[in-house]
N, CA and C of each residue as an Amber inpcrd file, in Angstrom:
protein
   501
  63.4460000 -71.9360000  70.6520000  64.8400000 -71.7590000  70.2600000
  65.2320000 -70.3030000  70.4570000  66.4370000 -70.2550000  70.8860000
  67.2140000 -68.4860000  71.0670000  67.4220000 -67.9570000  70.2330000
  67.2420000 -68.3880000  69.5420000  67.6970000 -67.4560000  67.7810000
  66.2410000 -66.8880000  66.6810000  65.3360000 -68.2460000  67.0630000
  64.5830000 -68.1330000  66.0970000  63.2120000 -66.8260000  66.3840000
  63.3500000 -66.4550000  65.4170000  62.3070000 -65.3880000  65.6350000
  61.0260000 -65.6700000  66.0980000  60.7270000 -65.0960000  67.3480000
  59.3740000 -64.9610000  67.5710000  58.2180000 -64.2250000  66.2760000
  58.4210000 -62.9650000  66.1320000  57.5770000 -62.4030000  65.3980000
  58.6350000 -61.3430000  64.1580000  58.3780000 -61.1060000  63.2160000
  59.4230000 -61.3990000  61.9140000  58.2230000 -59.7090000  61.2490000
  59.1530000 -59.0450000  60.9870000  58.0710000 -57.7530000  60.4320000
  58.9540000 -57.1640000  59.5080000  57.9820000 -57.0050000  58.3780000
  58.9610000 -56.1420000  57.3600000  59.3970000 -55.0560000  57.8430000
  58.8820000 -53.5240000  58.7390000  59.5550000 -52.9690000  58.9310000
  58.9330000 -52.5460000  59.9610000  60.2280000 -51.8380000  60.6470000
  59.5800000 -51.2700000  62.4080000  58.1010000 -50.3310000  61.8740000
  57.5170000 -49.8430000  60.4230000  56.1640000 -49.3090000  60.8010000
  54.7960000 -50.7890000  60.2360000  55.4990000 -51.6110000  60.1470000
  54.6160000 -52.6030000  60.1350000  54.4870000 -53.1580000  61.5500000
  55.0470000 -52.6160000  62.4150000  54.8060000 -53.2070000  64.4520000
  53.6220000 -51.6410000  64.4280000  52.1330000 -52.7180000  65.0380000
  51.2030000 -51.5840000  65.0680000  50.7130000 -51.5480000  66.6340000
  50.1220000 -50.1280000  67.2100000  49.9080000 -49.8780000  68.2530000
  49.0950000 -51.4040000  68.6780000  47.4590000 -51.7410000  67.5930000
  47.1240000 -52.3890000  68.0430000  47.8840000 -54.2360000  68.0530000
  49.0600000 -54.4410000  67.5850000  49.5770000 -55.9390000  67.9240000
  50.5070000 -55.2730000  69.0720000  50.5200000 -54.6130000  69.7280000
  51.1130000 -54.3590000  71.1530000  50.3760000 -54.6220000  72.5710000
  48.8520000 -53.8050000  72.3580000  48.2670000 -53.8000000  73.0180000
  47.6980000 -55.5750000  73.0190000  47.2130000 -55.8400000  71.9370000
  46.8990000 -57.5550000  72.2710000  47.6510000 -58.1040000  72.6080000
  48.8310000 -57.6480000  73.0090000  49.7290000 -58.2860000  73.8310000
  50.6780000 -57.8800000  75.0480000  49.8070000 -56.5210000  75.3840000
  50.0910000 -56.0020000  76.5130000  51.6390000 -55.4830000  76.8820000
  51.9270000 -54.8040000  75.6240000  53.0860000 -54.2240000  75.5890000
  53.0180000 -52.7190000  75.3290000  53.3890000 -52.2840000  76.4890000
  53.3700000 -50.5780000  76.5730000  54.8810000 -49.9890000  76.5290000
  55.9250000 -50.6650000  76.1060000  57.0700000 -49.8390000  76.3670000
  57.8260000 -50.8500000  75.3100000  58.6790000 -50.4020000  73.7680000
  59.4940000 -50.5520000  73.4870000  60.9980000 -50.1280000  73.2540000
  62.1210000 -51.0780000  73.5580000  63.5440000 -50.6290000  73.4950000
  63.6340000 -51.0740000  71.9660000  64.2280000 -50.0240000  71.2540000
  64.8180000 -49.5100000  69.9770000  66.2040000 -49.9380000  69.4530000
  66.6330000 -50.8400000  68.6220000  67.8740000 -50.5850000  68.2990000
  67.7610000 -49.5130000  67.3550000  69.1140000 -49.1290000  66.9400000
  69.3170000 -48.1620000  66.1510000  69.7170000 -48.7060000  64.1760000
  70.5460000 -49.2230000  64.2560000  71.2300000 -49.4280000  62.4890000
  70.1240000 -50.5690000  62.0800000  70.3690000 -50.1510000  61.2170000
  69.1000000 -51.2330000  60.3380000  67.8370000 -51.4580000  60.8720000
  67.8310000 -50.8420000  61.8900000  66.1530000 -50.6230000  62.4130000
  65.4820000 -49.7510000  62.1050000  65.9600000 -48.4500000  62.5710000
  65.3380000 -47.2490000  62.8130000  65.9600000 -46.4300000  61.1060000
  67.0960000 -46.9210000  61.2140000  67.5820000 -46.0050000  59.9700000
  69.1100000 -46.9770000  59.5290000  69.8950000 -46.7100000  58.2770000
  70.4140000 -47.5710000  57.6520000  71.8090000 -47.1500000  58.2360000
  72.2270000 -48.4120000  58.5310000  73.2470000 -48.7460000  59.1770000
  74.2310000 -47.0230000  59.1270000  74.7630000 -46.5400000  60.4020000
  75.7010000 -45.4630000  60.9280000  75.2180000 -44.0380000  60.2820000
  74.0550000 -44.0760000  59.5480000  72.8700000 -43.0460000  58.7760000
  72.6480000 -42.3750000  60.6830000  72.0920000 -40.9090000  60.2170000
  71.7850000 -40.0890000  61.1410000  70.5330000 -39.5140000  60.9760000
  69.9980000 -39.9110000  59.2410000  68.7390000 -39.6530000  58.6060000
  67.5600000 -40.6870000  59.3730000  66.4340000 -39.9260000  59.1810000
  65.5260000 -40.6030000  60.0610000  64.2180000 -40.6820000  58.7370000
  64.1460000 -41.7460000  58.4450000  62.8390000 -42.2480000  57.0440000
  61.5760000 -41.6440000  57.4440000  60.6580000 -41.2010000  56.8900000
  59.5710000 -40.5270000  56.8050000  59.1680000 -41.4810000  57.4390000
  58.8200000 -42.9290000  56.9050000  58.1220000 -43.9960000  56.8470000
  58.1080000 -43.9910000  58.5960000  59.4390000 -43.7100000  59.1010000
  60.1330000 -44.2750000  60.7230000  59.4450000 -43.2910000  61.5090000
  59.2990000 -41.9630000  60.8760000  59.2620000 -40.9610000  61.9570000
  57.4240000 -40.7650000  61.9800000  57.0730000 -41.4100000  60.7870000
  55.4190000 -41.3940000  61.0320000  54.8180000 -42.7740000  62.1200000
  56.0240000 -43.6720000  62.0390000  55.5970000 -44.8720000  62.8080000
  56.0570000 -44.3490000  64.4290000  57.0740000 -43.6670000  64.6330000
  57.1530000 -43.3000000  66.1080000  56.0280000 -42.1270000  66.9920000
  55.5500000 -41.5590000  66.1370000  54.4810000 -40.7190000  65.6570000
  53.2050000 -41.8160000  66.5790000  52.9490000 -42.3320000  66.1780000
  51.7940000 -42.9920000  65.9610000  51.8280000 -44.1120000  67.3550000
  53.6080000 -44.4580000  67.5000000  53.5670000 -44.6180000  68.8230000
  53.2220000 -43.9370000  69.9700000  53.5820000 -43.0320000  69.8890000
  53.6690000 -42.2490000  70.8110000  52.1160000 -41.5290000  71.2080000
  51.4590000 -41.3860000  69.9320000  49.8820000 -41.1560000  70.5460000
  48.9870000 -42.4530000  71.0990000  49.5060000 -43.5410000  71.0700000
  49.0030000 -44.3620000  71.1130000  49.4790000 -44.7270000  72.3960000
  50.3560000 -43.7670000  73.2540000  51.1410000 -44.1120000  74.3580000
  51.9990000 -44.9140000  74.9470000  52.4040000 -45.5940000  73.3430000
  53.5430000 -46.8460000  73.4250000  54.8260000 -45.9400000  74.4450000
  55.6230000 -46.4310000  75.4470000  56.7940000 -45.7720000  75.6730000
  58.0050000 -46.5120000  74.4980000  58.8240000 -45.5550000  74.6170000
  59.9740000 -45.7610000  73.1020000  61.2060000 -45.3200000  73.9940000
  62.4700000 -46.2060000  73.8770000  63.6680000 -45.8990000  74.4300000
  64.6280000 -46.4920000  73.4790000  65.8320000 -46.1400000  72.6600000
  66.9100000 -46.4480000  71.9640000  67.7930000 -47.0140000  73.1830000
  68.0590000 -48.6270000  72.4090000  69.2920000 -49.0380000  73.2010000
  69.7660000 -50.1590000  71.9840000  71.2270000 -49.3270000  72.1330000
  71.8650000 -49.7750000  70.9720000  73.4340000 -50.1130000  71.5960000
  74.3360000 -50.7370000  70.9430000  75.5980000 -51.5440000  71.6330000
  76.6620000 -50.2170000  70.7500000  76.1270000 -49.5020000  70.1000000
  76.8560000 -48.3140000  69.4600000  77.1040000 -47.5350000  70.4560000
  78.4260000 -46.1690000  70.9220000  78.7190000 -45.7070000  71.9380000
  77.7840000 -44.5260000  71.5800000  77.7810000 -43.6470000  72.5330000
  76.7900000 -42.5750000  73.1330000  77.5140000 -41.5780000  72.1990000
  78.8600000 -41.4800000  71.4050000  78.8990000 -40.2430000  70.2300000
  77.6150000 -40.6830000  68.8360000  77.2990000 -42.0350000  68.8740000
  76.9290000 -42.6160000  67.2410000  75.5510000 -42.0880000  67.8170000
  74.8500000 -42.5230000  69.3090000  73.1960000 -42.9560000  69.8260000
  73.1710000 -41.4100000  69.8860000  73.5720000 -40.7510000  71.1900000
  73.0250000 -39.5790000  71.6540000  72.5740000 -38.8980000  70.5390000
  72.9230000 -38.1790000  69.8540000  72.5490000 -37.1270000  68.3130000
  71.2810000 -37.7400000  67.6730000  71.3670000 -39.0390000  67.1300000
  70.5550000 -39.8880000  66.9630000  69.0680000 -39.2210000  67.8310000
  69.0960000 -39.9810000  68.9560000  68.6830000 -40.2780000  70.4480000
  67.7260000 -38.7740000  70.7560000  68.5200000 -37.7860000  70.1770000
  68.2510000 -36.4920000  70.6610000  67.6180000 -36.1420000  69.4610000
  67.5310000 -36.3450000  68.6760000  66.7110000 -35.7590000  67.0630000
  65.2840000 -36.2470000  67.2360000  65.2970000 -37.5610000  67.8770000
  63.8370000 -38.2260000  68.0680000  63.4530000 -37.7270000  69.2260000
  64.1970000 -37.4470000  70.2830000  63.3200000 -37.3680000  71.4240000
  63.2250000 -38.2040000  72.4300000  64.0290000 -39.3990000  72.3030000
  64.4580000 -40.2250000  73.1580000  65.1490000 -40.2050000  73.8190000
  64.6970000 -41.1820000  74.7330000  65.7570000 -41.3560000  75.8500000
  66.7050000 -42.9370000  75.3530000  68.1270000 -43.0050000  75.7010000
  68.6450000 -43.7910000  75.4610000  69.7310000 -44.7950000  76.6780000
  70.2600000 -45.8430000  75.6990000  71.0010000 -46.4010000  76.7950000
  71.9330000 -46.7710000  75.6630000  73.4530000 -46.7420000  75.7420000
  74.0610000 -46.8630000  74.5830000  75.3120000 -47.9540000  75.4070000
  75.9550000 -48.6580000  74.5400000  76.8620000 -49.1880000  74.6060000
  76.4450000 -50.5390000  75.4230000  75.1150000 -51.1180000  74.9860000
  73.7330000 -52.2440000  76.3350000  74.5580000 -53.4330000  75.4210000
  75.5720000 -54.0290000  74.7110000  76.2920000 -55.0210000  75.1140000
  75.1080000 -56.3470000  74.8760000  74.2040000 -55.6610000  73.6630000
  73.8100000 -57.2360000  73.3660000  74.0730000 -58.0600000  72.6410000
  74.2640000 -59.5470000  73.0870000  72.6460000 -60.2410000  73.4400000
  72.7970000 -60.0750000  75.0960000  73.9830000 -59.4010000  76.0360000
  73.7510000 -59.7360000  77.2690000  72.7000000 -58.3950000  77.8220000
  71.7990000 -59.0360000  78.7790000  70.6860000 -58.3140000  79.2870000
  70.6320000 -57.0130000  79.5790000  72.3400000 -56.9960000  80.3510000
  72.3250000 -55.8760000  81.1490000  71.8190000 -54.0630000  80.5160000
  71.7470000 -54.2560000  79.3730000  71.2870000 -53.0310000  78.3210000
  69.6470000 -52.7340000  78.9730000  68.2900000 -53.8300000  78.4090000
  67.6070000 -54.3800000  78.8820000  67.2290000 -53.7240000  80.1450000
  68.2920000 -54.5680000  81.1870000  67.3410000 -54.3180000  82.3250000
  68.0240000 -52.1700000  82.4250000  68.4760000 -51.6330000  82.1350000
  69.1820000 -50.5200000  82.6900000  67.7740000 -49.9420000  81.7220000
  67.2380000 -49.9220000  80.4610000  66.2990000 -49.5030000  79.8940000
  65.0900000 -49.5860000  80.8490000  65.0200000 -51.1090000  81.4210000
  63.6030000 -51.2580000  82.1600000  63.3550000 -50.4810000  83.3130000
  64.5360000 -50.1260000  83.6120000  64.4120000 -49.2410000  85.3170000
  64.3610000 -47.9880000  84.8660000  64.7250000 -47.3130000  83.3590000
  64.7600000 -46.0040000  83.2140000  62.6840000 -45.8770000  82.0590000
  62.2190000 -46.8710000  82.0430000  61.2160000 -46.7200000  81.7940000
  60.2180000 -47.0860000  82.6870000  60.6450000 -47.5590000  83.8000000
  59.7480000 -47.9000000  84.9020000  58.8310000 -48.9260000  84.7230000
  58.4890000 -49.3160000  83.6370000  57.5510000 -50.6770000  83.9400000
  57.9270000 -51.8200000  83.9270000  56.9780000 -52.6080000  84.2320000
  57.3770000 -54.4150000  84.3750000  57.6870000 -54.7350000  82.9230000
  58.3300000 -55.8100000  83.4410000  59.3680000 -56.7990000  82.0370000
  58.3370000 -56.6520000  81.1610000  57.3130000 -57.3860000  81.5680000
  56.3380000 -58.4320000  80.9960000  55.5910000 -57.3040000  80.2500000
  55.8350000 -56.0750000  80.2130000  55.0600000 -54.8420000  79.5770000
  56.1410000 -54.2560000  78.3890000  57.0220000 -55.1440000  78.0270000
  58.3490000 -54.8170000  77.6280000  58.1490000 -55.5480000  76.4420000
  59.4770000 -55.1760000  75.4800000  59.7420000 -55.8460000  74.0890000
  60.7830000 -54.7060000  73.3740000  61.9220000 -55.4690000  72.6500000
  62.4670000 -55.6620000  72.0750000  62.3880000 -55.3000000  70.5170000
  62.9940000 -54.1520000  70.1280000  62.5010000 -54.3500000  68.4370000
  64.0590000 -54.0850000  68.0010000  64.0740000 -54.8980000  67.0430000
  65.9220000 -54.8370000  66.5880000  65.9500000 -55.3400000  65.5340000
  66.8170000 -55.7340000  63.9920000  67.0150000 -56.1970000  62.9660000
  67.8340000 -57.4450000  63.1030000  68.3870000 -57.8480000  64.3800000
  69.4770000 -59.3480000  64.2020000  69.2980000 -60.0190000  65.1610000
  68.8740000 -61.2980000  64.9280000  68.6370000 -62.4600000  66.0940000
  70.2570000 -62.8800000  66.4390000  71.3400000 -62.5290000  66.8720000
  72.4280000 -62.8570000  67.5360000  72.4700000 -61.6400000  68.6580000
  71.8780000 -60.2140000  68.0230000  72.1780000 -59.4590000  68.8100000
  70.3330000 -59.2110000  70.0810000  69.6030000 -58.7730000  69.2130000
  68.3290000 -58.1000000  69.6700000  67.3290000 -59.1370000  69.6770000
  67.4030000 -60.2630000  69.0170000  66.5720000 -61.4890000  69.2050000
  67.1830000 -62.3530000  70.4300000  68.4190000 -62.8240000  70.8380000
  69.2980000 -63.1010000  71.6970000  68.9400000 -62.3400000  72.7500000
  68.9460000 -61.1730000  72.9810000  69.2480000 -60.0460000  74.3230000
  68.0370000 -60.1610000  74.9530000  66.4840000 -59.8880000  73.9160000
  65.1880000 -60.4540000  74.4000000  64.7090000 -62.0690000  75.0700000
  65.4700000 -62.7340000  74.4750000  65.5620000 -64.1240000  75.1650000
  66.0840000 -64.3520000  76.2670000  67.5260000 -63.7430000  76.2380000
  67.9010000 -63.7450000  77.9880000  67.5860000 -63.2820000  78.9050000
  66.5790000 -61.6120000  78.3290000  65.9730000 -60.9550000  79.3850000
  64.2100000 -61.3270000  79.6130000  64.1510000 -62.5890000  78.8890000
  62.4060000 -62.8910000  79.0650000  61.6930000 -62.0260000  78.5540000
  61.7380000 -61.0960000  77.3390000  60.8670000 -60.1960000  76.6590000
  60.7270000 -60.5440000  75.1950000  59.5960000 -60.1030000  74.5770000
  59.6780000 -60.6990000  73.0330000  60.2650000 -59.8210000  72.2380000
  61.4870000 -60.6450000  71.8590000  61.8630000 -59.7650000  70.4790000
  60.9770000 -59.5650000  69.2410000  60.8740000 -58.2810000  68.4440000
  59.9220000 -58.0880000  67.7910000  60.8130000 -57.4840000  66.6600000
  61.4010000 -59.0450000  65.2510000  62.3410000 -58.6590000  64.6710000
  62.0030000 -57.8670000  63.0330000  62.7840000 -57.6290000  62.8440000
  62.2830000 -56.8050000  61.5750000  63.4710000 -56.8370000  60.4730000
  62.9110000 -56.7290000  59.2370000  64.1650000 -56.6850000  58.0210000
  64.7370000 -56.0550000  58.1100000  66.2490000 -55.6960000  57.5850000
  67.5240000 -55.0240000  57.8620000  67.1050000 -53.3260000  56.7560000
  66.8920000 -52.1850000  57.1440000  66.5560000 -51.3180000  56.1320000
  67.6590000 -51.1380000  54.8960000  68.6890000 -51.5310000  55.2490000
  69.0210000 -51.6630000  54.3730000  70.2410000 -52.5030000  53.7800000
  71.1010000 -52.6850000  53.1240000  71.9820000 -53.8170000  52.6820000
  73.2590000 -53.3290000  53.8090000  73.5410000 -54.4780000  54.2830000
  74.5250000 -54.3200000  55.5650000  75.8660000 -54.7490000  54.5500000
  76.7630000 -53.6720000  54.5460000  77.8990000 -53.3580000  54.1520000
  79.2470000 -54.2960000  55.1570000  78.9800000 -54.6010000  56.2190000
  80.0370000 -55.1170000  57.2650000  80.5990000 -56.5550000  56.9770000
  81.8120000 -56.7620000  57.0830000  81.6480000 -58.2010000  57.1220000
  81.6460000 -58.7540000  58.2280000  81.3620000 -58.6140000  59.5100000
  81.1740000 -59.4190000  60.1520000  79.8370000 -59.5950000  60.2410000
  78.6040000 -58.2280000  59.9940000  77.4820000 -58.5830000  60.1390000
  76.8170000 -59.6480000  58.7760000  77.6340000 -59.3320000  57.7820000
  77.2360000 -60.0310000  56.4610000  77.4890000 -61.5790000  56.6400000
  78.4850000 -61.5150000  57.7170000  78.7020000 -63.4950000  58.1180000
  77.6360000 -63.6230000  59.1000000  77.1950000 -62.7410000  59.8540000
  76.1040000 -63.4150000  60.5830000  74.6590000 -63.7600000  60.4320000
  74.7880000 -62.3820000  58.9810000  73.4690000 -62.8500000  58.0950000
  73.5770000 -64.4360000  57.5950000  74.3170000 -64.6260000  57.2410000
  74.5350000 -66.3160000  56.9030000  74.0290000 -66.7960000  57.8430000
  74.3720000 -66.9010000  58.9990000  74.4490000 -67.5640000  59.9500000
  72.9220000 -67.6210000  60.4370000  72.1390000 -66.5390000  60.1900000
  70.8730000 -66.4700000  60.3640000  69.4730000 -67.4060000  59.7610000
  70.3620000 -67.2620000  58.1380000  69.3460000 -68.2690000  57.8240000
  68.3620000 -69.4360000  58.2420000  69.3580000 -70.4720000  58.7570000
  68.9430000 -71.7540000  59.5140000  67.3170000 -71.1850000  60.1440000
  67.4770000 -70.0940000  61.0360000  66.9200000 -69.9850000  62.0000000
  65.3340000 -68.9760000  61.3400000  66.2870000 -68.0490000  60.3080000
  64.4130000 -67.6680000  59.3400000  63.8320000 -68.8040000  58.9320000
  64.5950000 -69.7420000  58.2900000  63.8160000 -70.9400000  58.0050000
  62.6030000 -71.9060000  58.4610000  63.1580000 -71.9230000  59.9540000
  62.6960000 -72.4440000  61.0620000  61.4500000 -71.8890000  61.3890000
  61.8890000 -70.5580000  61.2760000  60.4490000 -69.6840000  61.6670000
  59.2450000 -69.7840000  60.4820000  59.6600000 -69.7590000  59.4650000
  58.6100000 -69.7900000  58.2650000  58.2640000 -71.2930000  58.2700000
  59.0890000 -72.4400000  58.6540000  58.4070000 -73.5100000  58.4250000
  57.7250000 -74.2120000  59.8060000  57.7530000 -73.3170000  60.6380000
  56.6670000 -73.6820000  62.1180000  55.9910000 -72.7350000  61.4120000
  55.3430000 -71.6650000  60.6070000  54.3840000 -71.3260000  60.2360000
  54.2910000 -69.9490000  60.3430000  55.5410000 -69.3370000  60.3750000
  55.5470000 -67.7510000  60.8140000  55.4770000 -67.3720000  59.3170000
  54.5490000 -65.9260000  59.6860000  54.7000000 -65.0000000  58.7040000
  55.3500000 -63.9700000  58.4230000  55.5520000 -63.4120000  57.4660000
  56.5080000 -61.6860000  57.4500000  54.9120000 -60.9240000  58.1590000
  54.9630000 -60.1060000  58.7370000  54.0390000 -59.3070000  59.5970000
  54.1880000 -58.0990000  58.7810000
């Protein structure tokens, strides 16, 4: 199913070098709000910056691509050290593939880490990479994202009752 989570993680530092490598993933694309840091926040969590840390010796590649424009990403983008792609328009691919050519490796060495299966669980499905989803850091204030949290349910469900775990 397109929605339903492949792999479900409490937080982007619970995704570890070694569940990458057993699965032959050397390069992740980053969303930004509720992933990395709490929704339109510019603060970067200890917790976040010891987990990119740890990527990065471990030689994971790391790229931010977020559907936010290049005033919200770049600053962001530039505090970490990343390279970015802003305004990638997911769930459609085209974000995706513009990340994959600016990180140079194959798809199949690729993945997805984002907080919402409409946007970053969706975008990994159309582009054939595993989304690698994670809890929202923090309480999403929006209402349109707060209707799509609804909308999500069905589909956590699904995942916990084929047998998925929180990671």
């Amino acid at each position: 199913m397109l929605f339903t989570p492949e792999y479900l993680f409490s937080s982007v530092a619970a995704i570890t070098p070694a569940f990458l490598a057993q699965r032959g993933i050397a390069a992740l694309v980053l969303d930004v709000d509720n992933t990395l840091t709490a929704h339109g926040s510019q603060e970067l969590p200890a917790e976040v910056a010891g987990w990119l840390e740890a990527m990065r010796a471990a030689g994971v590649g790391l790229m931010i691509a977020s559907n936010n424009s290049e005033e919200r990403v770049a600053p962001f983008a530039a505090r970490l050290g990343l390279d970015f792609v802003a305004g990638s328009a997911k769930p459609l691919p085209g974000g995706l593939a513009r990340a994959q050519k600016k990180f140079g490796v194959e798809k199949a060495r690729m993945a997805i880490v984002g907080d919402q299966l409409f946007t970053d669980r969706l975008a990994g499905a159309l582009y054939g990479i595993p989304a690698l989803v994670v809890t929202p850091r923090a309480p999403d204030t929006h209402r349109g994202i707060l209707f799509k949290r609804r909308l999500e349910q069905p589909f956590l469900r699904r995942y916990y009752k084929k047998g998925g775990k929180l990671l």
